[in-house]
Backbone as a printed PyTorch tensor [residue, N CA C, xyz], in Angstrom:
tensor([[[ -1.9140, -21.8150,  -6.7080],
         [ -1.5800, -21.2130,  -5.4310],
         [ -0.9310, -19.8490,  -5.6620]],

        [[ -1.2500, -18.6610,  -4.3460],
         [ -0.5060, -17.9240,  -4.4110],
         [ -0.5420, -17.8760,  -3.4970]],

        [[  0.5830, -16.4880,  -3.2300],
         [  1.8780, -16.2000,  -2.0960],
         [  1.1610, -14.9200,  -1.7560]],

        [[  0.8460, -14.5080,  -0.8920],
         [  0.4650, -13.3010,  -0.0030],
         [  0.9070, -13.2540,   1.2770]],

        [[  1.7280, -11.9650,   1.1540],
         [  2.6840, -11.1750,   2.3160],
         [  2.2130, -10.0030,   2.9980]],

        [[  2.0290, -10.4490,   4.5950],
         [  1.6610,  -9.2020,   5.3610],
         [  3.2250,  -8.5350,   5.6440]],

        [[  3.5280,  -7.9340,   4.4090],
         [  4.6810,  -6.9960,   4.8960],
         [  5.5460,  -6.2220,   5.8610]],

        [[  4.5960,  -5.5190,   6.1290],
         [  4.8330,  -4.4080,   7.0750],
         [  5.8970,  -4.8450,   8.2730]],

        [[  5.7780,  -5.8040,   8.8360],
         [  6.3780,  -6.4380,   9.5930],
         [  7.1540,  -7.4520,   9.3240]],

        [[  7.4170,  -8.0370,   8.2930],
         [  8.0240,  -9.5690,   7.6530],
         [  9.5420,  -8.9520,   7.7700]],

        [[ 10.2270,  -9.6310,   8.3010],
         [ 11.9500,  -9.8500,   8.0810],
         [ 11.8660,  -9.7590,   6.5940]],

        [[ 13.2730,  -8.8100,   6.4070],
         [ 13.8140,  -8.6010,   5.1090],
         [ 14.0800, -10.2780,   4.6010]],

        [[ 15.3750, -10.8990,   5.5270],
         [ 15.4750, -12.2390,   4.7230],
         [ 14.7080, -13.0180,   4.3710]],

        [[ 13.2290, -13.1010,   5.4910],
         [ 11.7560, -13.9810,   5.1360],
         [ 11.3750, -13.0490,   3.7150]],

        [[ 11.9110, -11.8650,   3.3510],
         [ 11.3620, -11.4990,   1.8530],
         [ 12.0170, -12.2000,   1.0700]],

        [[ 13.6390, -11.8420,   1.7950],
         [ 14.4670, -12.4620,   0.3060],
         [ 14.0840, -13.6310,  -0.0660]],

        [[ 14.0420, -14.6350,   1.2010],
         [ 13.5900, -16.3020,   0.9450],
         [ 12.2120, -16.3100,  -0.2030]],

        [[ 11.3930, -15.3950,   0.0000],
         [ 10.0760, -15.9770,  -0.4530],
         [ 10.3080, -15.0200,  -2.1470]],

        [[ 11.5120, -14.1900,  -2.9140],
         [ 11.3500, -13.9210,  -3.8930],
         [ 12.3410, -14.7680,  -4.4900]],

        [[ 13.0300, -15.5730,  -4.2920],
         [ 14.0750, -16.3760,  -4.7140],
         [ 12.9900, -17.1660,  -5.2120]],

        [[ 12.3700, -17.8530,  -3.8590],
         [ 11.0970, -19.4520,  -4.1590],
         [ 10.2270, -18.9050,  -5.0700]],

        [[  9.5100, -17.7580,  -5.2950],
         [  8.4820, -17.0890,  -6.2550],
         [  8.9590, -17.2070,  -7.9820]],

        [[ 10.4540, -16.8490,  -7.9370],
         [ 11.4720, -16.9400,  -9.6410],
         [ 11.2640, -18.5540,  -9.7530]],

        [[ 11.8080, -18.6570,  -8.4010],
         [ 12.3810, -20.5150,  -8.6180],
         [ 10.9250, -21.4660,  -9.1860]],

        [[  9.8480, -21.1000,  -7.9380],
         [  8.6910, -22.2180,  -8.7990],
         [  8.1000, -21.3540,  -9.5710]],

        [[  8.1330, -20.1560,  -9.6720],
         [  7.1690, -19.4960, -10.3470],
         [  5.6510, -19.4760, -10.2480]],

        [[  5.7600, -18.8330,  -9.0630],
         [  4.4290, -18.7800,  -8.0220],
         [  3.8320, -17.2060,  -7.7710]],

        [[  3.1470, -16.6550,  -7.7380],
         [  2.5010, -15.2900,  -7.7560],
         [  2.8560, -14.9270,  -6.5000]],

        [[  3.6460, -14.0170,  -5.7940],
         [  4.2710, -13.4110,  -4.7970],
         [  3.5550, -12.0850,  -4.9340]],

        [[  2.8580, -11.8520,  -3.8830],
         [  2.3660, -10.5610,  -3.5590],
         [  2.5340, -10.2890,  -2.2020]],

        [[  3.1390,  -8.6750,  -2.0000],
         [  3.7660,  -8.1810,  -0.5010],
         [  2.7310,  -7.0190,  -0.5250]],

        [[  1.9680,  -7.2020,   0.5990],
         [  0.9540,  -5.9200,   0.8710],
         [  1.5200,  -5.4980,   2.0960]],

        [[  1.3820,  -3.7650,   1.9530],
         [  1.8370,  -3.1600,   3.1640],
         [  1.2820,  -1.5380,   2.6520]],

        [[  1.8160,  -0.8980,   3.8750],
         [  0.9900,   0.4340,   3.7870],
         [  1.8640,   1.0970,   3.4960]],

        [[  3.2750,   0.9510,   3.5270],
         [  4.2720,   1.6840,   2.9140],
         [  4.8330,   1.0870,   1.6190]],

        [[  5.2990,   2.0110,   0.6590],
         [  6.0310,   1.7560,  -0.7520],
         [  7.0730,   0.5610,  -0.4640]],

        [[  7.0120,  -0.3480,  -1.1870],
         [  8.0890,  -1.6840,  -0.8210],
         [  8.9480,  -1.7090,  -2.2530]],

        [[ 10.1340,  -1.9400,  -2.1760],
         [ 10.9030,  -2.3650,  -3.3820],
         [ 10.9090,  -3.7050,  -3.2220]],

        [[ 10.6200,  -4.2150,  -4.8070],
         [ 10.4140,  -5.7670,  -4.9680],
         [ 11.4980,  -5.5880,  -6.2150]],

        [[ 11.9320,  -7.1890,  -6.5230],
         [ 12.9670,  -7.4530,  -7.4140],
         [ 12.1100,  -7.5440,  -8.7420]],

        [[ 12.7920,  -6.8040,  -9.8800],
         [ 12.0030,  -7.1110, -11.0280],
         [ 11.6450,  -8.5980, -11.6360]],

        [[ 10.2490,  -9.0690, -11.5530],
         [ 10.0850, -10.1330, -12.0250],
         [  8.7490, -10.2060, -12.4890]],

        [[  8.7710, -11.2670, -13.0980],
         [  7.0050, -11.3910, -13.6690],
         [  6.0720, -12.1570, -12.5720]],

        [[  6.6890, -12.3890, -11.7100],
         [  5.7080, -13.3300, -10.9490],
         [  5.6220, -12.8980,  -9.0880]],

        [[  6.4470, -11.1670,  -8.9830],
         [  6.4830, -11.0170,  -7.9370],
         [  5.8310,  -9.0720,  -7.8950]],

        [[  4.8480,  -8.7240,  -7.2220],
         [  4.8030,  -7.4210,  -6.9970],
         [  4.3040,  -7.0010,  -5.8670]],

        [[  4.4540,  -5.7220,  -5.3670],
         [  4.1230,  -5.1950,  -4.0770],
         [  2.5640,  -4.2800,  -4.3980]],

        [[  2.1650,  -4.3600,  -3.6720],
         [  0.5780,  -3.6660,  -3.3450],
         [  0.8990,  -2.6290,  -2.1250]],

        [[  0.3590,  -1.4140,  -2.5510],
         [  0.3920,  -0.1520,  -0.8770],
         [ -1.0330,   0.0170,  -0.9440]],

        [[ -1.3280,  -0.2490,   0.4180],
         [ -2.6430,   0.2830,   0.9790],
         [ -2.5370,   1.2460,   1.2920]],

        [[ -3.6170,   2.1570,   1.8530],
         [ -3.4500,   3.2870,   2.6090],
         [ -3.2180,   2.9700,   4.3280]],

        [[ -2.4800,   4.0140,   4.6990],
         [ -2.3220,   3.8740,   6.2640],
         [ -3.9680,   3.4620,   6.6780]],

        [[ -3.5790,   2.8390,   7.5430],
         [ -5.0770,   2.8920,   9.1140],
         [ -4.8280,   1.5290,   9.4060]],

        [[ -5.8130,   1.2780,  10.9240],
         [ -6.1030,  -0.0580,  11.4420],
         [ -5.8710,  -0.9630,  10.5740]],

        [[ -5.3670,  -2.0120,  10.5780],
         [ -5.7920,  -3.1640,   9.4820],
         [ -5.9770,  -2.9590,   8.2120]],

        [[ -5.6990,  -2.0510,   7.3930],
         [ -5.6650,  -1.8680,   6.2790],
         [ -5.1850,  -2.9710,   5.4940]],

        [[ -4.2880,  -3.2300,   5.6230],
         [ -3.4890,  -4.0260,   4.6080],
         [ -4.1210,  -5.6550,   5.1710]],

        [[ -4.5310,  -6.0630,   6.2400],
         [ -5.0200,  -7.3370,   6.7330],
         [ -6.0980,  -7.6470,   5.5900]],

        [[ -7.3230,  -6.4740,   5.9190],
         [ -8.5030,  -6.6940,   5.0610],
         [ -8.3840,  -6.9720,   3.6190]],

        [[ -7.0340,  -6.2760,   3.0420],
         [ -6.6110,  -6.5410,   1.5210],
         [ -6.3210,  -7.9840,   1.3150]],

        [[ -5.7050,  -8.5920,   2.4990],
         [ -4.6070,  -9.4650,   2.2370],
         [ -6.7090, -10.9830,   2.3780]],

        [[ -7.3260, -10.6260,   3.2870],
         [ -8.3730, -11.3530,   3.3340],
         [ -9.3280, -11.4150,   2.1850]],

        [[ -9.6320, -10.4830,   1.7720],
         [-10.1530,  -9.8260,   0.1080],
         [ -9.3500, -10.7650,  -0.7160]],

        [[ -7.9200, -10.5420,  -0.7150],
         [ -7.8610, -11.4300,  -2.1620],
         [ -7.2480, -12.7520,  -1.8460]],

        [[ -7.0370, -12.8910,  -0.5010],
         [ -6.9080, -14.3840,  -0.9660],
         [ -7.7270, -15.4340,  -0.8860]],

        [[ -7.2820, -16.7590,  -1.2960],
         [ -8.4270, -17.6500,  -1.5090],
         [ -8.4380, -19.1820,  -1.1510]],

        [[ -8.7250, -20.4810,  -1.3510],
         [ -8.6120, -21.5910,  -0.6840],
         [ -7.3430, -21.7460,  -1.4060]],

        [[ -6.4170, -22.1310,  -0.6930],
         [ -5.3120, -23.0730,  -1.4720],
         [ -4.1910, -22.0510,  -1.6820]],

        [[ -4.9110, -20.9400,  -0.9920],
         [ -3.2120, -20.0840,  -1.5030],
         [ -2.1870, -20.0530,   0.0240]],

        [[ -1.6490, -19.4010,   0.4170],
         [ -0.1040, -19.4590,   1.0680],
         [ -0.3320, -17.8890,   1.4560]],

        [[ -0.8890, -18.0480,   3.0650],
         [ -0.4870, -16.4670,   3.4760],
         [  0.4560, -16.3910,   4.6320]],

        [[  1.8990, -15.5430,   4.0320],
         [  2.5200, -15.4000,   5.0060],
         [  2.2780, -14.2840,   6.3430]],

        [[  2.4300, -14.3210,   7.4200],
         [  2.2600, -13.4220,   8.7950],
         [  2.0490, -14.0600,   9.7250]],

        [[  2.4780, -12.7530,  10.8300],
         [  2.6320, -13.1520,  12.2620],
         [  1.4320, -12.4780,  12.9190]],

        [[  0.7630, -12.2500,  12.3700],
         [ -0.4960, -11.7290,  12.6650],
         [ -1.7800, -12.8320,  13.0850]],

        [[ -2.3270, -13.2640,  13.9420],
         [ -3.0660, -13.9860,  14.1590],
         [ -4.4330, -14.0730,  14.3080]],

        [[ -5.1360, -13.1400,  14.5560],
         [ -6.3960, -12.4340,  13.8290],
         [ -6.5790, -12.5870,  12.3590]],

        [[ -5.4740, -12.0990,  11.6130],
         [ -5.6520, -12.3450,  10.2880],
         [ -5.3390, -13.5980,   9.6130]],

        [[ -4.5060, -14.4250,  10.3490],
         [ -4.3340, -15.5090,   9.4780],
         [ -5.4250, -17.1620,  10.2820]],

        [[ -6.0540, -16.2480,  11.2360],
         [ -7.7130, -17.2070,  11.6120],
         [ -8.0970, -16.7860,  10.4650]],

        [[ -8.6360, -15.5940,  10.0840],
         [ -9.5640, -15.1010,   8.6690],
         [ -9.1390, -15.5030,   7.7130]],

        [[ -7.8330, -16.0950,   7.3470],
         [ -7.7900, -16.3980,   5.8330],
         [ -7.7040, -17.6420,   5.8650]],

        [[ -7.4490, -18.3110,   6.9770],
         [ -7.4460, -20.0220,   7.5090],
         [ -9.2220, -20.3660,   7.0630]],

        [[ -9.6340, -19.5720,   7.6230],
         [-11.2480, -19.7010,   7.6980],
         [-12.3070, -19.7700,   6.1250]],

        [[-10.8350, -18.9070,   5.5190],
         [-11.0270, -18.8530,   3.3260],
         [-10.6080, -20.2800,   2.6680]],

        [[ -9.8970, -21.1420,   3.5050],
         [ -9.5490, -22.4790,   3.0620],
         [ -8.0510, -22.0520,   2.4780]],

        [[ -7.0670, -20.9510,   3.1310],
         [ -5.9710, -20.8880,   2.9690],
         [ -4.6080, -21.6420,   3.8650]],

        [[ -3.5300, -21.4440,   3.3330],
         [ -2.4430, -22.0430,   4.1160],
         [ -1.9370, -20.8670,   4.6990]],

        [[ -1.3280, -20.3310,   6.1600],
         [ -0.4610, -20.0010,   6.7640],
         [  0.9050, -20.0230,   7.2450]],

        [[  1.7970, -19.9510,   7.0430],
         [  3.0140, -19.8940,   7.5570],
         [  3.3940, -18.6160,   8.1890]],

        [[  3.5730, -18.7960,   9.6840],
         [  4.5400, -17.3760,  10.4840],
         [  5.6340, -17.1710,  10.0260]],

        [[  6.6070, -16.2140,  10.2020],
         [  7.8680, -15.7440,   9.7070],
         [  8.9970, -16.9250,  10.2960]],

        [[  8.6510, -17.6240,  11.3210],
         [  9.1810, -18.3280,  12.1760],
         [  8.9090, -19.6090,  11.4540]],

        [[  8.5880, -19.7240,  10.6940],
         [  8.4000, -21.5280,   9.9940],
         [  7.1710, -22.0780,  10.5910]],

        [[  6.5830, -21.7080,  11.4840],
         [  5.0810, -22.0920,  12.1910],
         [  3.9110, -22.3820,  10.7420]],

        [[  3.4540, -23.7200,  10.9050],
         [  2.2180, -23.7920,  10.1200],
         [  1.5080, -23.4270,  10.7760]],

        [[  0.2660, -22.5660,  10.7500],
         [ -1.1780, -22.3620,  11.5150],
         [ -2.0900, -22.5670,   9.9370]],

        [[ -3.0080, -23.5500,  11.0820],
         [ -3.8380, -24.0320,  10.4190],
         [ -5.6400, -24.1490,  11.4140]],

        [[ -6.6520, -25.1470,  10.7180],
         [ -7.9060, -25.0550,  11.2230],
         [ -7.5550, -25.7870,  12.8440]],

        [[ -6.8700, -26.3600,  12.7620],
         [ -6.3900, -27.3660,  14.3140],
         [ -5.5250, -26.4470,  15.2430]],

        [[ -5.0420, -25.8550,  14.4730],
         [ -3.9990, -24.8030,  15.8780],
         [ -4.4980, -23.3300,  16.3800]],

        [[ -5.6710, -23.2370,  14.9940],
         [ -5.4440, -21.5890,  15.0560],
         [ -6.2210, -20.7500,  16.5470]],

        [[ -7.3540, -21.8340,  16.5970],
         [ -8.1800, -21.1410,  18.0490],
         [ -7.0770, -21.1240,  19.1640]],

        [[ -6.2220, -22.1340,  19.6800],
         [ -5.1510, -22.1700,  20.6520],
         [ -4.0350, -20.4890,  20.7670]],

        [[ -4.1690, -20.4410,  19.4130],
         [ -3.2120, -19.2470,  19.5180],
         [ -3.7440, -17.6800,  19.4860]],

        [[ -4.9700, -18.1660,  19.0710],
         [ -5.4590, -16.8180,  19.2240],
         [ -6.7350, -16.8730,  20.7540]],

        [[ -6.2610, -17.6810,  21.5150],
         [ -6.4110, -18.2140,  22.8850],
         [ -5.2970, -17.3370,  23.6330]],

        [[ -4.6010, -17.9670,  23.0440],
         [ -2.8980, -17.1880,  23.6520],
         [ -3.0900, -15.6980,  23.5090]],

        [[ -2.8780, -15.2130,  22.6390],
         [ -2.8210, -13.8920,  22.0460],
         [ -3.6660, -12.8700,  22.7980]],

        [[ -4.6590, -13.3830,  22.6400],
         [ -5.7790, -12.7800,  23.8700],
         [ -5.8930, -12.5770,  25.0880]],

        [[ -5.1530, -13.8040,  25.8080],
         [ -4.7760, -13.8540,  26.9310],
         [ -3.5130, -13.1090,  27.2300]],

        [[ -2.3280, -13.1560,  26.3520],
         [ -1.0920, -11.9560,  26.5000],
         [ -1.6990, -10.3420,  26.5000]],

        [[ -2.8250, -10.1600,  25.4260],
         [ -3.2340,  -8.6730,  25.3640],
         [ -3.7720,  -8.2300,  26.7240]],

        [[ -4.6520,  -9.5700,  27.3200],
         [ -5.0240,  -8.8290,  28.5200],
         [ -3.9780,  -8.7740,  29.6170]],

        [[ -2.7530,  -9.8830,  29.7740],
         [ -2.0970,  -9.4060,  30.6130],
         [ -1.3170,  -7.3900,  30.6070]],

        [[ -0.9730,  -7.8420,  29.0900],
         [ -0.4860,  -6.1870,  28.7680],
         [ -1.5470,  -4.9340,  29.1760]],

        [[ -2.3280,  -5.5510,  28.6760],
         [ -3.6670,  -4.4110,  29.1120],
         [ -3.6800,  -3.8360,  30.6380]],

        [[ -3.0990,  -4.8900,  31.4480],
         [ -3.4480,  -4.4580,  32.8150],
         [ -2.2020,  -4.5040,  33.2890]],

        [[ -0.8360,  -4.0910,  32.6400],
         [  0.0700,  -3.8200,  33.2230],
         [  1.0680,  -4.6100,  33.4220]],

        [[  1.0350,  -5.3650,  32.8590],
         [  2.3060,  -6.8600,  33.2210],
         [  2.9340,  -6.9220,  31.6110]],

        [[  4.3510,  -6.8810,  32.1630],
         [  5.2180,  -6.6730,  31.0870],
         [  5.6090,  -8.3270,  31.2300]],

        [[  5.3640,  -8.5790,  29.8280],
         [  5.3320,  -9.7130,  29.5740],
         [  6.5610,  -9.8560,  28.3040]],

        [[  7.1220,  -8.5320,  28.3370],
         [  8.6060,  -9.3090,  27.4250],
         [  8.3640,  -8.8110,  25.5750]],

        [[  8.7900,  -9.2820,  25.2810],
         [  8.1520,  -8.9060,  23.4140],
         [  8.9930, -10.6890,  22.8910]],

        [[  8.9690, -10.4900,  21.9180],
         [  8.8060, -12.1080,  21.4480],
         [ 10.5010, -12.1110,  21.4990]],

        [[ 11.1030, -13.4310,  21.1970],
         [ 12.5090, -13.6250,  21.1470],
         [ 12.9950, -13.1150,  19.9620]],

        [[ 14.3900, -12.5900,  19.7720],
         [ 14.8450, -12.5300,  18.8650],
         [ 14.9500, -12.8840,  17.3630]],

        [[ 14.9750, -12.7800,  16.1490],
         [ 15.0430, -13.6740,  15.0980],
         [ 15.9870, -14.2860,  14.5090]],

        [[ 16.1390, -15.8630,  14.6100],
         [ 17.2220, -16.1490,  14.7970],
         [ 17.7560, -16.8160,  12.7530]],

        [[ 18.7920, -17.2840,  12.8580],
         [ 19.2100, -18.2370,  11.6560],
         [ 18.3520, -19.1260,  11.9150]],

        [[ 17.8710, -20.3510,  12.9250],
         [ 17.0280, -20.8260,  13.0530],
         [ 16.2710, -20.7730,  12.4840]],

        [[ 15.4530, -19.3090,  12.9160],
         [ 13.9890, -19.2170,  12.4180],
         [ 13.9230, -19.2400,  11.0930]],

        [[ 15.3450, -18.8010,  10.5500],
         [ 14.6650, -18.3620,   8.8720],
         [ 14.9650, -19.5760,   8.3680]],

        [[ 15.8590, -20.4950,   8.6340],
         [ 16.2800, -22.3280,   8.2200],
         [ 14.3450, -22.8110,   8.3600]],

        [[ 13.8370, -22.3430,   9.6250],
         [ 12.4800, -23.1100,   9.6650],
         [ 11.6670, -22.6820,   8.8560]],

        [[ 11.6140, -21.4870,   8.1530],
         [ 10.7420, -20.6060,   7.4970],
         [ 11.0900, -21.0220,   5.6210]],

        [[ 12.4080, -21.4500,   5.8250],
         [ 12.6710, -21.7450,   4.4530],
         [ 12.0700, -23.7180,   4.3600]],

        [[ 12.2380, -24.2370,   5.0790],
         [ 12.3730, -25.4740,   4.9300],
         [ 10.9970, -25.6760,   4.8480]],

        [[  9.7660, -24.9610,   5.4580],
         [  8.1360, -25.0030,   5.6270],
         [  7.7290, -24.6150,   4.3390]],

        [[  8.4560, -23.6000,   3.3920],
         [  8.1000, -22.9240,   2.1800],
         [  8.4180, -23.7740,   1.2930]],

        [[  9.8150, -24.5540,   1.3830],
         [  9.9610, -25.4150,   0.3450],
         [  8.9560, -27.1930,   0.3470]],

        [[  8.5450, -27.5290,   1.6700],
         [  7.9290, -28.3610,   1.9830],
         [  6.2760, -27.9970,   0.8910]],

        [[  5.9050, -26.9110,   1.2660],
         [  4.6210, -26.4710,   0.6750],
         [  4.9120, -26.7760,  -0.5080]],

        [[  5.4660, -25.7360,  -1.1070],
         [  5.5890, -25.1300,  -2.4960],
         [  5.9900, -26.6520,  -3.3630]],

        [[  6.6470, -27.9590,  -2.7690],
         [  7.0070, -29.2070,  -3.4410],
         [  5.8990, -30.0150,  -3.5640]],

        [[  4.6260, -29.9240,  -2.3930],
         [  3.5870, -30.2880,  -2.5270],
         [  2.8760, -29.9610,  -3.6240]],

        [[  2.8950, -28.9390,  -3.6620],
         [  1.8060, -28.0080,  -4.7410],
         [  2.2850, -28.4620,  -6.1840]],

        [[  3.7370, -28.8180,  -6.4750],
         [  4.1710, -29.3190,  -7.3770],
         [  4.0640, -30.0910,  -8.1090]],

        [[  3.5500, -31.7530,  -6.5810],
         [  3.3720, -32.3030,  -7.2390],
         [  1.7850, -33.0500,  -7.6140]],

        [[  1.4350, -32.1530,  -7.1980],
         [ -0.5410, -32.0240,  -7.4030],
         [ -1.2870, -32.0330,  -6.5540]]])
């Protein structure tokens, strides 16, 4: 398994969490984004820069990953496409998306763009809480113990 990060947007602490777990099991941690990222020196963790544009860094993150690996984002377009590679998902929020949830949300998603599209302020998502990152850690360690034990 590996660890692939849609950066650009990921909470700093959803980084810190996922380079601690990367030393700890010693799992291939990769953070793609379109800007220069500082990563902690390690053998099992590095950052990738795409170039700016649309989706740049999505298409990277679909390119290399593969069945069985762990892609983190809140991106839902992209994590149908790598669901669709026989990968695992986790949102920043501790959310599994998987082959059973993923049409529902990108049901949703679609349906919020068009409300925005035509003018209805529909809010931006809630805050990020201790919560979220307790759920985001407890989903990573759930995985990553699986994978452990075969």
């Amino acid at each position: 398994m590996k660890i692939w990060v849609d950066a650009d947007a990921c909470p700093a602490v959803i980084k810190d969490i996922l380079y601690r777990a990367a030393d700890r099991e010693r799992v291939s941690l990769t953070l793609i984004a379109n800007k220069m990222l500082r990563v902690p020196i390690s053998p099992w963790i590095r950052a990738l820069q795409v170039p700016s544009g649309f989706d740049v860094a999505d298409r990277r993150i679909v390119e290399e990953a593969a069945a069985g690996d762990l892609v983190i984002t809140a991106d839902v377009p992209l994590a149908a496409l790598v669901i669709a590679k026989g990968a695992c998902v986790i949102d920043p929020r501790g959310d599994l998306l998987d082959a059973v949830n993923i049409q529902e949300r990108l049901t949703m998603r679609n349906f919020m763009d068009g409300l925005r599209a035509s003018g209805v302020d529909t809010g931006g998502p809630a805050v990020f809480s201790a919560a979220d990152r307790q759920a985001f850690a407890n989903r990573l360690d759930g995985l990553l113990s699986r994978r452990a034990r075969g």
